[in-house]
PyMOL CGO cylinders between C-alpha atoms (Angstrom):
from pymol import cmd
from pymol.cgo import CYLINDER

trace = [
    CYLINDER, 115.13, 98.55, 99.00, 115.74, 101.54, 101.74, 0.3, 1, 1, 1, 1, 1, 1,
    CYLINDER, 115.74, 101.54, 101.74, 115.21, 105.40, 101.35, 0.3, 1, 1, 1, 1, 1, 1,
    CYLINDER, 115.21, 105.40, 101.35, 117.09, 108.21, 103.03, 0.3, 1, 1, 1, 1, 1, 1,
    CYLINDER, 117.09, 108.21, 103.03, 115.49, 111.24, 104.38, 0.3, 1, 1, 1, 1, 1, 1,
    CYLINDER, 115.49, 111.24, 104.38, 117.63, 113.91, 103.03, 0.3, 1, 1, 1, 1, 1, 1,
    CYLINDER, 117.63, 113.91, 103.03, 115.31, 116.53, 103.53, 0.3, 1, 1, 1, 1, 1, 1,
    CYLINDER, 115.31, 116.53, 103.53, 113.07, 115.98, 106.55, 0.3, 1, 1, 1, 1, 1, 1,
    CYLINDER, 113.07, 115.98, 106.55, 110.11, 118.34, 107.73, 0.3, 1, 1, 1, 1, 1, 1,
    CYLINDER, 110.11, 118.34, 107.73, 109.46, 118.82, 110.95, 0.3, 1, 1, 1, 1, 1, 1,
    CYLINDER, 109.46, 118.82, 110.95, 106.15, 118.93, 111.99, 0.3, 1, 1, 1, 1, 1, 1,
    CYLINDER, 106.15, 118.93, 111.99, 106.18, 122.26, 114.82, 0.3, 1, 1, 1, 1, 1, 1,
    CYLINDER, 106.18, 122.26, 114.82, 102.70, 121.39, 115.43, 0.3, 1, 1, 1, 1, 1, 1,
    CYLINDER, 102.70, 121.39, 115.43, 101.21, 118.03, 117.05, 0.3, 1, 1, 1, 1, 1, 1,
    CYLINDER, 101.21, 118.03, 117.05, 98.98, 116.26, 115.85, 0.3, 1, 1, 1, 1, 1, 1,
    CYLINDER, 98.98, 116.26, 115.85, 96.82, 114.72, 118.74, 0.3, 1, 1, 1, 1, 1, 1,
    CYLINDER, 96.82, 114.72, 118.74, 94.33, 111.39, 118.54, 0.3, 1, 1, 1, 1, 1, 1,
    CYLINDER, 94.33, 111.39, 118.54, 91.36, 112.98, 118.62, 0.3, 1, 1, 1, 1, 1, 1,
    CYLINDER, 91.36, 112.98, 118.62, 92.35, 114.75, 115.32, 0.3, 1, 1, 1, 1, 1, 1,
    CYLINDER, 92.35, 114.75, 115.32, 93.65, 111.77, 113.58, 0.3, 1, 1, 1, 1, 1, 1,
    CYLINDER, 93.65, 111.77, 113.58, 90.48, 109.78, 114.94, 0.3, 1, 1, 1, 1, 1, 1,
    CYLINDER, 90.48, 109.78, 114.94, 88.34, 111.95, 112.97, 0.3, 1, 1, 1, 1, 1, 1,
    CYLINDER, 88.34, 111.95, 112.97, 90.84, 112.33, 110.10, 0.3, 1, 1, 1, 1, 1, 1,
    CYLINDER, 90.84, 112.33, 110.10, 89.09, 110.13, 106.76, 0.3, 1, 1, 1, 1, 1, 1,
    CYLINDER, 89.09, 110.13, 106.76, 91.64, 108.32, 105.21, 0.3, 1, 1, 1, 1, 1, 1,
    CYLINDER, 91.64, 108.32, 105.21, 92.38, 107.90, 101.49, 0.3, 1, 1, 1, 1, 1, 1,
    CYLINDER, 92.38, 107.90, 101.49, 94.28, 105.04, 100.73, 0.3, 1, 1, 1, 1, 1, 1,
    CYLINDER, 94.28, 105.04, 100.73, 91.94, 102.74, 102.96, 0.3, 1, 1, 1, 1, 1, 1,
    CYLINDER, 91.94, 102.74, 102.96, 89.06, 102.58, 105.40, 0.3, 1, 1, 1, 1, 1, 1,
    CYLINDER, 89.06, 102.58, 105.40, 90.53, 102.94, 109.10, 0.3, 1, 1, 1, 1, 1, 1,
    CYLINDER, 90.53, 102.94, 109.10, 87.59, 100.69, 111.24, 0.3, 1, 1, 1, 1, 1, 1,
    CYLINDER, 87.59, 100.69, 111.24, 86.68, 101.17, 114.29, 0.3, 1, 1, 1, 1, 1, 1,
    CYLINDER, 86.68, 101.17, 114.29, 89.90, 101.63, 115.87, 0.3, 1, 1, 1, 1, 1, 1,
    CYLINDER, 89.90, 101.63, 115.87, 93.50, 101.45, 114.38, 0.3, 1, 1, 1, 1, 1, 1,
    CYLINDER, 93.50, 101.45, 114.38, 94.14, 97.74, 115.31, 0.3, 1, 1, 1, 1, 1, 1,
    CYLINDER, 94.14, 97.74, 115.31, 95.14, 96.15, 111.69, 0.3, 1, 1, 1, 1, 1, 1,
    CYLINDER, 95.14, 96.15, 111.69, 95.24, 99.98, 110.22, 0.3, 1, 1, 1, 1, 1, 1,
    CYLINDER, 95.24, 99.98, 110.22, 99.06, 99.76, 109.08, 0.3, 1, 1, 1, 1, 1, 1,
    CYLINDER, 99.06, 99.76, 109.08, 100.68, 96.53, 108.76, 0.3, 1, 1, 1, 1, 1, 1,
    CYLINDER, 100.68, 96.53, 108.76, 103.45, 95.56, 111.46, 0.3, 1, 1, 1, 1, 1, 1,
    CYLINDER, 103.45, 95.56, 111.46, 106.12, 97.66, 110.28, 0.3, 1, 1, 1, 1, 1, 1,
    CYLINDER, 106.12, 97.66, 110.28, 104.30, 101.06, 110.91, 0.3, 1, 1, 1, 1, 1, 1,
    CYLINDER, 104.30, 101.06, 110.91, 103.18, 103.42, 108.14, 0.3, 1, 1, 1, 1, 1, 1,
    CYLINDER, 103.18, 103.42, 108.14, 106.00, 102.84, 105.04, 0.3, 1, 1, 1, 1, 1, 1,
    CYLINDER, 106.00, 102.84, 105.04, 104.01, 104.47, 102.35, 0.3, 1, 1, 1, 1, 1, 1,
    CYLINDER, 104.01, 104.47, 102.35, 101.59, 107.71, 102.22, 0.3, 1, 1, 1, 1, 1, 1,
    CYLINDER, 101.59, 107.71, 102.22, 99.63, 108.42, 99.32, 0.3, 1, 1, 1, 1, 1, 1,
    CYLINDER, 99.63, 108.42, 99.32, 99.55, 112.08, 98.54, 0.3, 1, 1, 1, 1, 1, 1,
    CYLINDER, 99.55, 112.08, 98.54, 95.83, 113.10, 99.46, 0.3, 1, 1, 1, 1, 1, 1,
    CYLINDER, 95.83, 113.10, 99.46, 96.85, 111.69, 102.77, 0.3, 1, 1, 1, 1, 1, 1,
    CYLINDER, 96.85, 111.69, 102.77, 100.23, 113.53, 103.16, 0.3, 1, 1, 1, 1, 1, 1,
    CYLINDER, 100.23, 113.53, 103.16, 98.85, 116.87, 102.51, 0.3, 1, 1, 1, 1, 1, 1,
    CYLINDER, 98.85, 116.87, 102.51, 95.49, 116.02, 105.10, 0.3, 1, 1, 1, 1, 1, 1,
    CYLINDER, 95.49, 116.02, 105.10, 97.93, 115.64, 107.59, 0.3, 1, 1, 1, 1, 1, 1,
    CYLINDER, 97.93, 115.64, 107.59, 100.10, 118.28, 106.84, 0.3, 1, 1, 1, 1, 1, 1,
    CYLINDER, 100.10, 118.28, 106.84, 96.42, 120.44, 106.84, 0.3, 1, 1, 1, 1, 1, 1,
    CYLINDER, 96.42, 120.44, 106.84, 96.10, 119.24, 110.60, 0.3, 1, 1, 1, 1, 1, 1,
    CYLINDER, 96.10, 119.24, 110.60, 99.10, 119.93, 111.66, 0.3, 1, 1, 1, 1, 1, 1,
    CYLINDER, 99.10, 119.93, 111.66, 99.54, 123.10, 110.38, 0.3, 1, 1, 1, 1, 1, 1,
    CYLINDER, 99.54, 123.10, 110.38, 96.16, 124.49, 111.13, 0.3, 1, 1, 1, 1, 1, 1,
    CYLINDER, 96.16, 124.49, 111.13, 95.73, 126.10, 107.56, 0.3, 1, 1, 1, 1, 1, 1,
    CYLINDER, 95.73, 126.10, 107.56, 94.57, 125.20, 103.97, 0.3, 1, 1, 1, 1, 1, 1,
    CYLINDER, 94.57, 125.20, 103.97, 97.48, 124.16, 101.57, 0.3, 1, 1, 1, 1, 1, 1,
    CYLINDER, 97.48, 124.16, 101.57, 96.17, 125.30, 98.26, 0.3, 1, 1, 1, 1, 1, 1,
    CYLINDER, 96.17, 125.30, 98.26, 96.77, 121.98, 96.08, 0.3, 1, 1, 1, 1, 1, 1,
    CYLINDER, 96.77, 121.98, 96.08, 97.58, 124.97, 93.34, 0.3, 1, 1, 1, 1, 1, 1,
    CYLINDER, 97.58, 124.97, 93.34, 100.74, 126.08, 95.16, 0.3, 1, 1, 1, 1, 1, 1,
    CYLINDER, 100.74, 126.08, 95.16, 103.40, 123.83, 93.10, 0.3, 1, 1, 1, 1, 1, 1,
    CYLINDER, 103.40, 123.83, 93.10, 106.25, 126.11, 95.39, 0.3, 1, 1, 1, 1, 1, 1,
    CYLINDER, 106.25, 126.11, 95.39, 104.89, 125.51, 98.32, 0.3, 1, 1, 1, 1, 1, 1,
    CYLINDER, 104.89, 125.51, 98.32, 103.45, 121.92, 97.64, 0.3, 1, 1, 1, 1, 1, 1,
    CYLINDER, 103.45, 121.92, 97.64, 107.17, 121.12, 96.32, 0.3, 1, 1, 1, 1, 1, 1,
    CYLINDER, 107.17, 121.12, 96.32, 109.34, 122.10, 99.16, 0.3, 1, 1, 1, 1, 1, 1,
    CYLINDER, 109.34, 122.10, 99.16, 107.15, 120.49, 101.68, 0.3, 1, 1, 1, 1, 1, 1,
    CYLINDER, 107.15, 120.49, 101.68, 107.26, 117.50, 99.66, 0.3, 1, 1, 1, 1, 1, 1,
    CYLINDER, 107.26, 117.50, 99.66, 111.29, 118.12, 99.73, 0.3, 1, 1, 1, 1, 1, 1,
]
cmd.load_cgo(trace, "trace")
């Protein structure tokens, strides 16, 4: 199985460690540090919650959950 990125979004912001340190993760408990975090391919699957955290980080301002426009063309 493979995907294909047809629509990418580029992130203008960065994201920096100190933000993802403190970022809680939904789809399972980071530790103590990220040893073990993602498994040795990298991250191949983001659950929503997660996806729109980041996206909250990185773009400094609340995404209202409500927005299905915007919510679906970042998603896109």
């Amino acid at each position: 199985m493979r995907g294909i990125i047809e629509k990418a979004l580029p992130f203008e912001g960065k994201l920096s460690p100190e933000e993802l340190d403190l970022y809680i993760w939904k789809f399972k408990q980071r530790g103590l540090n990220w040893e073990h975090f993602f498994n040795q391919y990298g991250m191949n699957h983001i659950v929503k919650d997660d996806f729109l955290g980041i996206l909250e980080i990185a773009f400094k301002h609340d995404l209202e959950v409500q927005d299905a426009k915007l919510e679906v063309s970042l998603i896109q």
